[in-house]
C-alpha positions as CSV (number, residue, x, y, z in Angstrom):
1,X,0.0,0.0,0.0
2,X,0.8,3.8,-0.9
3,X,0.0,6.9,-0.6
4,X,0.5,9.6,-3.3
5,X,-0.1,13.4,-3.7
6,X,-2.7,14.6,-5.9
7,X,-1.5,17.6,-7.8
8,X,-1.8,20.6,-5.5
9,X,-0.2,24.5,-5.4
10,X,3.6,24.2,-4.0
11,X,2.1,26.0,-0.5
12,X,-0.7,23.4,-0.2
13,X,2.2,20.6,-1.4
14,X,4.6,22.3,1.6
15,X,1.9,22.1,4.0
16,X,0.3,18.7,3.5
17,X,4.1,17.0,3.2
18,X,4.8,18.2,6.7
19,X,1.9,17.1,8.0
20,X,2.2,13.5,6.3
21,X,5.7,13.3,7.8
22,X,4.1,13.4,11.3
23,X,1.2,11.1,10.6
24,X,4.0,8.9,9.3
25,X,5.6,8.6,12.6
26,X,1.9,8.8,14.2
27,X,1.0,4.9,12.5
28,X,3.9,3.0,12.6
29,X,4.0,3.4,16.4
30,X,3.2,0.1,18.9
31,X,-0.7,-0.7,18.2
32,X,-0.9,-2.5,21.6
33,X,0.2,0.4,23.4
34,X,-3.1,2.4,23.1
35,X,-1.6,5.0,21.0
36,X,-3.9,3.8,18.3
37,X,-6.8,3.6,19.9
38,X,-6.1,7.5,20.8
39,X,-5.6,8.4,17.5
40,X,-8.6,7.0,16.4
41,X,-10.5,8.8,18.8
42,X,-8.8,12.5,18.4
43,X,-8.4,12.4,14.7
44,X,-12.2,10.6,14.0
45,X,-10.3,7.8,11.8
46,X,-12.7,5.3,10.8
47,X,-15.5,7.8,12.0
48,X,-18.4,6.0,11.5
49,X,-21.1,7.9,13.7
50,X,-22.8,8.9,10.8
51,X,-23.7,5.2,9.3
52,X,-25.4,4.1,12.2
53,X,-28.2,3.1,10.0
54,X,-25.8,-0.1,9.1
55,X,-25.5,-1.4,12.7
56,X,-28.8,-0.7,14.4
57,X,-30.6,-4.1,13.5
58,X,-33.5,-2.5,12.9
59,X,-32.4,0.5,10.4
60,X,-30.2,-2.1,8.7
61,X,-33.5,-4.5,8.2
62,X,-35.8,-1.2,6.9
63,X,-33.3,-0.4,4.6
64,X,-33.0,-3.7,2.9
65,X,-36.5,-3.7,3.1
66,X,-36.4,-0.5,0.9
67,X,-33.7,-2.0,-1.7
68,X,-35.7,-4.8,-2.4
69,X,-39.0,-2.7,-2.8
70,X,-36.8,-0.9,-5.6
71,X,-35.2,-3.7,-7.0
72,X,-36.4,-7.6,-6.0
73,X,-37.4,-9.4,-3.3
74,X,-34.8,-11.4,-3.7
75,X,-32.5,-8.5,-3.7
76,X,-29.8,-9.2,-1.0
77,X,-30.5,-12.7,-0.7
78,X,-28.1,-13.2,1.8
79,X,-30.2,-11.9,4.7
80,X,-31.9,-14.4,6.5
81,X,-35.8,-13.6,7.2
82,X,-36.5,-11.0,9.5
83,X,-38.9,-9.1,11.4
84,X,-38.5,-5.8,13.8
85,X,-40.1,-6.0,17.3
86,X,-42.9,-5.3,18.3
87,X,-43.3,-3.0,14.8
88,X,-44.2,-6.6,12.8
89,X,-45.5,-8.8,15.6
90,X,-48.4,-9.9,13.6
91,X,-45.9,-10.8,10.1
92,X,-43.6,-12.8,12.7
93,X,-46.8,-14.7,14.3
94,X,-48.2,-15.5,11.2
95,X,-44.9,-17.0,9.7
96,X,-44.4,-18.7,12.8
97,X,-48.0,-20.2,12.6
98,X,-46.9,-21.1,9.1
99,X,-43.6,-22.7,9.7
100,X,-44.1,-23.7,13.2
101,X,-40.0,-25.9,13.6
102,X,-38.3,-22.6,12.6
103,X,-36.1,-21.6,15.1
104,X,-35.5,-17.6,15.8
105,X,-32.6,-15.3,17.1
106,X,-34.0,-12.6,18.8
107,X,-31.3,-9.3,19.4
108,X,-31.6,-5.9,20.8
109,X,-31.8,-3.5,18.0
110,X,-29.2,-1.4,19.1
111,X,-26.7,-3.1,21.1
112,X,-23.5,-5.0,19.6
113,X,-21.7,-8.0,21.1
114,X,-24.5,-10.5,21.4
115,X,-25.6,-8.8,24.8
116,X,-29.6,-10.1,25.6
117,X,-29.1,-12.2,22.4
118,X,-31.8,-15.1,23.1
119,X,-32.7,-18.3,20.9
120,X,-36.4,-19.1,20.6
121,X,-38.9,-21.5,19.0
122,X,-42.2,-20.1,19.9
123,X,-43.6,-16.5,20.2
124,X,-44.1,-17.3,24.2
125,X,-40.2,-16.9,24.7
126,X,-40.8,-12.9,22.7
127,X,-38.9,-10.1,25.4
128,X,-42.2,-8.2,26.8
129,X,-40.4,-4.5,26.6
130,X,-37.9,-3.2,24.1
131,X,-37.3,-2.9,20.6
132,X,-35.8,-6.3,18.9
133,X,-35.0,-7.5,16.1
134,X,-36.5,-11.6,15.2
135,X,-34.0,-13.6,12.8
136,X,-34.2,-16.7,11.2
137,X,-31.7,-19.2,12.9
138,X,-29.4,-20.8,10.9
139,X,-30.2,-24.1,12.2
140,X,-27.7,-26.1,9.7
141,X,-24.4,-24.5,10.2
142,X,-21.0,-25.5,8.7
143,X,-18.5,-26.7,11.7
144,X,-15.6,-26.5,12.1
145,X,-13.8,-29.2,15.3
146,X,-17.4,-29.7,15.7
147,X,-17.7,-26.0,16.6
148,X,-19.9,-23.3,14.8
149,X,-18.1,-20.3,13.4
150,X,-19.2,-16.7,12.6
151,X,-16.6,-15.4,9.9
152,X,-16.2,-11.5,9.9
153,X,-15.6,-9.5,6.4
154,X,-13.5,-6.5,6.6
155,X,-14.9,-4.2,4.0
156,X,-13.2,-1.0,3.6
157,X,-14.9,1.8,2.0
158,X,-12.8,4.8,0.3
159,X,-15.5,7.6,0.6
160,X,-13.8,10.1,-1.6
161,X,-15.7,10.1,-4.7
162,X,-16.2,8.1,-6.5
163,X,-16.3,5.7,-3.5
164,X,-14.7,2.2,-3.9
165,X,-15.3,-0.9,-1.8
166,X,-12.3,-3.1,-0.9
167,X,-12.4,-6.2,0.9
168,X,-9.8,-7.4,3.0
169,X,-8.7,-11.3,1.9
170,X,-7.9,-12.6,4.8
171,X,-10.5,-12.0,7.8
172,X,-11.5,-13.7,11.0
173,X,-13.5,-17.0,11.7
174,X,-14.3,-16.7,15.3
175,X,-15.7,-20.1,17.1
176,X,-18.3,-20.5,19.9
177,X,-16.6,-21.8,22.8
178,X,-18.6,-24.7,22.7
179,X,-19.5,-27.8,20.9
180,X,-22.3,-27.3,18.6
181,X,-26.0,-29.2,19.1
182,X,-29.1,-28.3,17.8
183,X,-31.0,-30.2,20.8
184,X,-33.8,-27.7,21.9
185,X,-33.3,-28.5,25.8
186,X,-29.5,-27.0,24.8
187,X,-30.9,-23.8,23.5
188,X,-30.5,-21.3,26.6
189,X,-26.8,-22.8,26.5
190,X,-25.2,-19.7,24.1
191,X,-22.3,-21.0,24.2
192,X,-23.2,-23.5,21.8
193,X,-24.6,-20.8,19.3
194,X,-23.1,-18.1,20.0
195,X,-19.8,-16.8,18.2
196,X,-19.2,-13.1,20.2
197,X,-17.2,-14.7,22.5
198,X,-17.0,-11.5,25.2
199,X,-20.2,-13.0,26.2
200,X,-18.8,-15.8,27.7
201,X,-15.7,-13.5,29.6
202,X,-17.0,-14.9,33.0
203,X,-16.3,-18.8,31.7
204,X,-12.8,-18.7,30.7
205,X,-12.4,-22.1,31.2
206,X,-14.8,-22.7,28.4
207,X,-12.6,-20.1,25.8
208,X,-9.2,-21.7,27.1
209,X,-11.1,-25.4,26.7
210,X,-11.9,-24.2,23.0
211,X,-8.5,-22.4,22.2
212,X,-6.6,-25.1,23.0
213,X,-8.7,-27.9,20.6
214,X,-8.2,-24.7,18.2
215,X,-4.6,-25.1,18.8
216,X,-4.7,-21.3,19.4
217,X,-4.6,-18.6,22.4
218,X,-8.0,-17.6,21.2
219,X,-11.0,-19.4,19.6
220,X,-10.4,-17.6,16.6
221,X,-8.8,-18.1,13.0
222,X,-7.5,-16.2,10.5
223,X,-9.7,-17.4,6.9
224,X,-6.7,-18.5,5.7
225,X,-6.3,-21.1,8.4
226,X,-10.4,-22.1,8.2
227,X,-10.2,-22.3,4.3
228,X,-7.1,-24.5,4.6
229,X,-9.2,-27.0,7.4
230,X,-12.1,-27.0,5.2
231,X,-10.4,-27.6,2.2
232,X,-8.7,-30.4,4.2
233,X,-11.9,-32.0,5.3
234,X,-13.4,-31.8,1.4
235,X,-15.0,-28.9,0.8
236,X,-14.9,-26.6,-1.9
237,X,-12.8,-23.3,-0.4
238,X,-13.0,-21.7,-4.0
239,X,-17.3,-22.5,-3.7
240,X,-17.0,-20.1,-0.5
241,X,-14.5,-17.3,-1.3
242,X,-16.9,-16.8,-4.4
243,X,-19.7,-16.3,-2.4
244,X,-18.8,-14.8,0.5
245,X,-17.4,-12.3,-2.5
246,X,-20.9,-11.9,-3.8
247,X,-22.0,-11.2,-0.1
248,X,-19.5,-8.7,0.0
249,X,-20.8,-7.5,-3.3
250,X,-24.5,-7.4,-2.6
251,X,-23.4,-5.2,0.4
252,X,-21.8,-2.3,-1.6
253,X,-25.0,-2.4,-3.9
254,X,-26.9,-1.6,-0.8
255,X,-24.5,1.1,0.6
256,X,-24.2,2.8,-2.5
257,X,-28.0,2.5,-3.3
258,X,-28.8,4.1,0.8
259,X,-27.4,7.2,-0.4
260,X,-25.0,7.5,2.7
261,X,-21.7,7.9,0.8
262,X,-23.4,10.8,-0.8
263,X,-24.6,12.2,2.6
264,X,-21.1,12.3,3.8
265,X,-19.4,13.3,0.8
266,X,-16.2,16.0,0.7
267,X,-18.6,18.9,-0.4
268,X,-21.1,18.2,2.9
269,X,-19.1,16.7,5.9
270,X,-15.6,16.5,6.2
271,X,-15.0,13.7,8.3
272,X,-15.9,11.7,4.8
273,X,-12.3,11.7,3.7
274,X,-11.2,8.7,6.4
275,X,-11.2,5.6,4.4
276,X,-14.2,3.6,6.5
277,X,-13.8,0.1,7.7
278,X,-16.9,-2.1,8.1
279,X,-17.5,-5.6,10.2
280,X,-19.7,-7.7,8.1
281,X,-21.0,-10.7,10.2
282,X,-21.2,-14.0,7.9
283,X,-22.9,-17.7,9.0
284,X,-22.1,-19.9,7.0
285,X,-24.8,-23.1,6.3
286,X,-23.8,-26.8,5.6
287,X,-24.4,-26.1,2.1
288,X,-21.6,-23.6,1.8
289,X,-24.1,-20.6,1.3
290,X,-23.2,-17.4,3.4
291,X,-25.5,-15.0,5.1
292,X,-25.4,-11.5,6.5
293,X,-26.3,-11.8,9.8
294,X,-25.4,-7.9,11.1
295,X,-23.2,-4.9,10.1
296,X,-20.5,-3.8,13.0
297,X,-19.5,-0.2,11.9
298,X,-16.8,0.2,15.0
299,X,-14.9,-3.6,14.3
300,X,-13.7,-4.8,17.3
301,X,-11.0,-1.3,17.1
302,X,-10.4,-1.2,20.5
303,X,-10.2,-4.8,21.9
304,X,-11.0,-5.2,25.6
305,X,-11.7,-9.0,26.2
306,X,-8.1,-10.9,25.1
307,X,-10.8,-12.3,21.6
308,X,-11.2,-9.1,20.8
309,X,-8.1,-7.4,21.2
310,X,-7.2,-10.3,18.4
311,X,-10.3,-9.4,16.7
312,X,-9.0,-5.6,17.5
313,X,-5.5,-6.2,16.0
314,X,-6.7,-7.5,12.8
315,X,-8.9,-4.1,12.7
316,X,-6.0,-1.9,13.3
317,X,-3.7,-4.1,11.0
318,X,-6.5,-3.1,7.9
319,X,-6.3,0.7,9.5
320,X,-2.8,0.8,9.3
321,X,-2.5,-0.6,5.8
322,X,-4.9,2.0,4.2
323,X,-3.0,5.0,6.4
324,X,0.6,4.2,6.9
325,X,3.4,5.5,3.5
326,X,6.3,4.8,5.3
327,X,7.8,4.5,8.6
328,X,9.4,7.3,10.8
329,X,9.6,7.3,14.6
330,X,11.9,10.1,14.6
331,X,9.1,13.1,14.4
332,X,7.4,14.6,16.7
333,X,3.5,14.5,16.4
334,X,2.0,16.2,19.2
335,X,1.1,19.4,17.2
336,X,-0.9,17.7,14.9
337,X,-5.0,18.6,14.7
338,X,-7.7,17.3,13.3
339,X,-7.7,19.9,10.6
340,X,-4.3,19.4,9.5
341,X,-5.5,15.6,9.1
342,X,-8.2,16.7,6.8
343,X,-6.0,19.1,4.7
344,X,-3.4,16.2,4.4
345,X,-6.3,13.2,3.0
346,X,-7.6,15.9,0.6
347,X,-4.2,15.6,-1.0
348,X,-4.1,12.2,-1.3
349,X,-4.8,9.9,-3.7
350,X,-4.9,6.2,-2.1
351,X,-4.1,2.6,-3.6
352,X,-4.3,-0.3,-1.8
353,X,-2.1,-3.4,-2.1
354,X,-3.2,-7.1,-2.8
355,X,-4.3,-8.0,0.4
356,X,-7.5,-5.8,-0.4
357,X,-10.1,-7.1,-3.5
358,X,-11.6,-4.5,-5.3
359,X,-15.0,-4.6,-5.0
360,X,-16.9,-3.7,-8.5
């Protein structure tokens, strides 16, 4: 990855090369020494306040919604069937009178993490306050050591216009620190279904049980390593990349098509110029076919729990990639403001190396 001037007046060209030399020495510094996480705070990088409409539950459900009204039905088939709580109480009773077996995820609209996450099979088990989103389970999951699996997608989002959509090659799998089983007596036991492993911080004997049959320190792999065991155990890796691809691809359709880029654009808001790094949360079925189970708009950036500070790293690593031209430990930073960050991305023109896809 580099980073290279747009053409610009020599006084603009003075300015913004200073400035670059400090944010040079700003991103090569220690990530696990919270200097990052600083960074991202006082500088807004990867400011993502504005797209909160991808991770509430319930904007995020509306808005495909919408897409499909304009397009198909079968627009963004990669979201499982879905209702928002209490708004469509009577659609979710009536599909649940007509397939009566179908097992349901109910979440909190707003809250990230799988905090008050709750598995159902009949309307009875329904939160009585609150407003929740009701997902289709994904009762036929692809395992992994007999674990189920939750990959995350790192899609990166370069909002100058025209905006292009990157994905990052190699994410995260992340496993639930449990052995998988569909048994219904089993279903208060998350751990079992449940792949947001800070849940579980109060059982570490169940992470360190999983990390160790994972042959890692956490319960969680890089996509290279998952690909590789699947591959290993017969199935077609080259089936998945392509459609966890076409995920990622049906995703930038409905960002572009939301209008938010657009919203936030150079000419309205000028936080728009940070490149923007999104958590798409994948399931994967037996079948190989992948769907979108939520949008995470701050991904796992500041790692608190020892999963998600690996979670966290893999974040920053992407961060760093997109920000960092070179390496300098020598210059001092500490003057540097928020305003000089904006003037030095507006005179950048950004390309991205091949550990990033182009998305089309």
């Amino acid at each position: 990855m580099y980073l290279l001037f747009a053409y610009i007046d020599a006084a603009q060209y003075e300015k913004a090369h200073h400035i670059s030399l400090k944010l040079q020495a700003i991103f090569s510094r220690d990530h696990d020494n919270g200097l990052a996480a600083s960074l991202v705070e006082k500088f807004q990088i990867n400011d993502t306040h504005h797209w909160a409409t991808l991770d509430n539950k319930k904007q995020l459900k509306l808005l495909i919604d919408e897409y499909r009204q304009n397009y198909t039905q079968d627009s963004i088939a990669c979201y499982p069937k879905t209702f928002v709580y209490p708004d469509e109480r009577q659609d979710f009773l009536k599909e649940h009178q007509n397939n009566p077996e179908t097992l349901w995820i109910v979440k909190p609209s707003s809250l990230y993490g799988g905090q008050h996450i709750s598995i159902i099979d009949n309307p009875e088990s329904l939160p009585k306050s609150g407003e929740w989103v009701i997902q289709r389970y994904i009762d036929n999951p692809l395992l992994a050591v007999d674990r189920k699996f939750g990959i995350r997608l790192y899609l990166l989002i370069d909002t100058k216009l025209p905006a292009q959509f990157y994905l990052y090659k190699n994410a995260g799998a992340r496993f639930a620190p449990s052995k998988y089983s569909l048994d219904k007596n089993t279903l208060t036991e998350l751990s079992k279904h449940i792949t947001q492993t800070e849940l579980f911080r109060d059982r570490p004997d169940l992470i360190d049980s999983a990390s160790k049959e994972l042959n890692e320190k956490t319960p969680v792999w890089l996509l290279s390593k998952l690909f590789q065991h699947l591959s290993d155990h017969g199935y077609d890796t080259n089936q998945l990349q392509k459609n966890l691809h076409n995920l990622a691809n049906d995703v930038t359709k409905l960002i572009r098509h939301s209008g938010l880029i657009e919203k936030f654009s150079p000419a309205d808001h000028s936080c728009a110029y940070q490149a923007k790094i999104l958590g798409l949360d994948v399931q994967v079925d037996a079948d190989l076919n992948v769907h979108l189970l939520e949008i995470e708009r701050y991904p796992g950036s500041a790692g608190r729990y020892k999963v998600d500070k690996k979670n966290g790293l893999l974040s920053r690593r992407i961060l760093n990639r997109t920000l960092t031209p070179f390496l300098d430990h020598t210059i001092d930073y500490s003057g540097l403001s928020k305003s000089d960050f904006e003037i030095y991305l507006r005179a950048q023109q950004t390309t991205y190396d091949d550990e990033f896809d182009l998305i089309l």
